[in-house]
C-alpha positions as CSV (number, residue, x, y, z in Angstrom):
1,X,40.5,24.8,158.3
2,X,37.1,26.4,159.0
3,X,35.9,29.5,156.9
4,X,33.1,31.3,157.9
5,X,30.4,32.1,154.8
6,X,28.7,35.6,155.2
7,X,26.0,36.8,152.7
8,X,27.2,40.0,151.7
9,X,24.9,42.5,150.5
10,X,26.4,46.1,150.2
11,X,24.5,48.1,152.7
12,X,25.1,51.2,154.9
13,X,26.1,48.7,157.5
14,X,28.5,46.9,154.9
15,X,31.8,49.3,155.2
16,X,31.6,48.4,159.4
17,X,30.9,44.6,159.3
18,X,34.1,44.7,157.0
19,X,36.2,46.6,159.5
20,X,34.9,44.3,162.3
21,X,36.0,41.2,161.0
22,X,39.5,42.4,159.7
23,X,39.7,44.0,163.1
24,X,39.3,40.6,164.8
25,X,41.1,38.4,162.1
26,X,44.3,39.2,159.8
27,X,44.4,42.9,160.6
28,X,44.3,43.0,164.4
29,X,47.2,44.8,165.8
30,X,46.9,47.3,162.7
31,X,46.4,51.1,163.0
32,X,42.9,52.0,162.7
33,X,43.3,54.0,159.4
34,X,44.9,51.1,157.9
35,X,42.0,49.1,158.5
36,X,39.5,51.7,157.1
37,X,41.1,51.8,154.2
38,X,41.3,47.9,153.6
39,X,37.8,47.7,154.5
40,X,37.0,50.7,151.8
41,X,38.8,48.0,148.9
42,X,37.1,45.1,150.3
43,X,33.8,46.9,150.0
44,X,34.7,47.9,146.5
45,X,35.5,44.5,145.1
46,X,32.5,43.2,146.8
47,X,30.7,45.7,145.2
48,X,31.7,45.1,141.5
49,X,30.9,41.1,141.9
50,X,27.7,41.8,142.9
51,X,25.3,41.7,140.2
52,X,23.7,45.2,139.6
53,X,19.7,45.7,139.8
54,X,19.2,47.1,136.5
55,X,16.1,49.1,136.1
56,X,15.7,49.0,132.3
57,X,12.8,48.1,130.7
58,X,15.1,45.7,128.7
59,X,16.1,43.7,131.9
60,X,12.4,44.0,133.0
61,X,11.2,42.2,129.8
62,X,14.0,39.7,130.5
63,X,13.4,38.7,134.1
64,X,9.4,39.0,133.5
65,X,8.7,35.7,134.9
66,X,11.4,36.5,137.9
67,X,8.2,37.3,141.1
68,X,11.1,38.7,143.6
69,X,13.1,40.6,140.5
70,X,9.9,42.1,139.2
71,X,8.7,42.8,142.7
72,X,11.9,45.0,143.7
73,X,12.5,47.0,140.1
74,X,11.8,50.5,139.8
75,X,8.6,49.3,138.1
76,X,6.7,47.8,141.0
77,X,4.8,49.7,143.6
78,X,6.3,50.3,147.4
79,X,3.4,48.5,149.3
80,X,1.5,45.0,148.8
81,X,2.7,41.5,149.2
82,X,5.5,40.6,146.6
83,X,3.0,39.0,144.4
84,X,1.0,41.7,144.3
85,X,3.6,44.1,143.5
86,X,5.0,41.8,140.9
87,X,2.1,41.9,139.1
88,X,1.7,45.7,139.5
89,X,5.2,46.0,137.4
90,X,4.2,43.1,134.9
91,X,1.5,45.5,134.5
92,X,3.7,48.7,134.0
93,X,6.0,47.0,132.0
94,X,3.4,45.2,129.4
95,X,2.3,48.8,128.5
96,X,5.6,50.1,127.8
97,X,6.3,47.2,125.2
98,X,2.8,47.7,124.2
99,X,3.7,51.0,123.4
100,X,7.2,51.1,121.9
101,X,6.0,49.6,118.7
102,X,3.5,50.9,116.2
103,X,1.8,48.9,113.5
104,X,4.0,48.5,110.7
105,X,4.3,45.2,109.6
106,X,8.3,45.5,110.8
107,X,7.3,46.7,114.7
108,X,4.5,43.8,114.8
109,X,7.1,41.7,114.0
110,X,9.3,43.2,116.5
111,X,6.6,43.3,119.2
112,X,5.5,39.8,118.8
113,X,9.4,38.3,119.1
114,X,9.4,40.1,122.4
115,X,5.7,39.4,123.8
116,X,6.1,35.5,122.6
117,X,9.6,35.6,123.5
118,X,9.9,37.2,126.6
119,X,6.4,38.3,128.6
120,X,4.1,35.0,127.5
121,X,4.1,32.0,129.9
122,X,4.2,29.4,126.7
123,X,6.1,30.9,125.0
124,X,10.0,31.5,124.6
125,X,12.7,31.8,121.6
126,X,12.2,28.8,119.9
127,X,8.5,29.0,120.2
128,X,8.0,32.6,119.2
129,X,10.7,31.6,116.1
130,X,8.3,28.6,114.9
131,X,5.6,31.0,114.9
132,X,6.7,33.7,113.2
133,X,8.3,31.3,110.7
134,X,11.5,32.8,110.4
135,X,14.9,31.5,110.6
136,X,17.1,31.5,113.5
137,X,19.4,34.3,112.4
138,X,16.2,36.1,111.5
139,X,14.1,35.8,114.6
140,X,17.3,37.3,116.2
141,X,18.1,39.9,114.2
142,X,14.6,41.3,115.0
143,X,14.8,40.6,118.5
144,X,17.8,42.5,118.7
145,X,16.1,45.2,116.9
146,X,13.4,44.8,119.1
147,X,15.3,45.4,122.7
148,X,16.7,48.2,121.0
149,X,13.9,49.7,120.2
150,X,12.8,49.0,123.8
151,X,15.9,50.9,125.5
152,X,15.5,53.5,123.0
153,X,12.0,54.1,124.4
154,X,12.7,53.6,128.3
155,X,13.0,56.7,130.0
156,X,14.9,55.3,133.0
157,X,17.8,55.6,130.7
């Protein structure tokens, strides 16, 4: 049995390539409106699989190190190369964090667990827990504080 693979990424052009192939496979002899309407489910299930572009700063800090992500979210300019522009938003979103914490000795705390454990290269959870000498349960508590305090602060939402 053969099965043709199609990369399906909704677009404008999504809702016909759907009708077009049930046209010319299972639904052939079908009435036209028929069709429309399976294509208008298919194009809804494909839809929810797919996983969303989330523009928060919160999934910024997350996929940091991610060039094409970072490159494409609402925090990267419309022209230059996809380096370029990923650095642009890495930018953008560096100054945000930077900004959502003051300097209590609770939003330092915060700030480093998502600068060491998110935006640095060398860094990560485990490292960013080591340095900041807390336990595990600790270190997440205050990261979870931390993105918190980061979608509490992002305007996109």
């Amino acid at each position: 049995m053969a099965v043709d693979v199609l990369v399906l990424k909704p677009s404008a052009g999504l809702h016909d390539l759907v009708v077009q192939r049930l046209s010319d496979g299972p639904l052939g002899g079908v009435d036209r409106l028929v069709i429309e309407a399976a294509a208008d489910e298919v194009v809804g299930l494909i839809r929810t699989l797919l996983p969303r572009q989330d523009g928060s700063l919160v999934e910024a800090v997350r996929r940091f190190h991610d060039d094409d992500w970072m490159a494409d979210c609402a925090f990267a300019d419309d022209h230059g190369s996809t380096p370029a522009r990923a650095a642009g938003a890495r930018r953008v979103v560096r100054e945000r964090v930077d900004l959502a914490f003051g300097s209590s000795a609770a939003d330092v705390l915060m700030h480093t667990a998502i600068v060491r454990g998110y935006l640095d290269a060398c860094g990560g959870h485990l490292v960013a827990q080591r340095e900041l000498h807390l336990s595990r349960a600790t270190f997440y508590r205050a990261l979870r504080r931390a993105r918190g305090r980061l979608s509490d602060s992002d305007p996109s939402i």
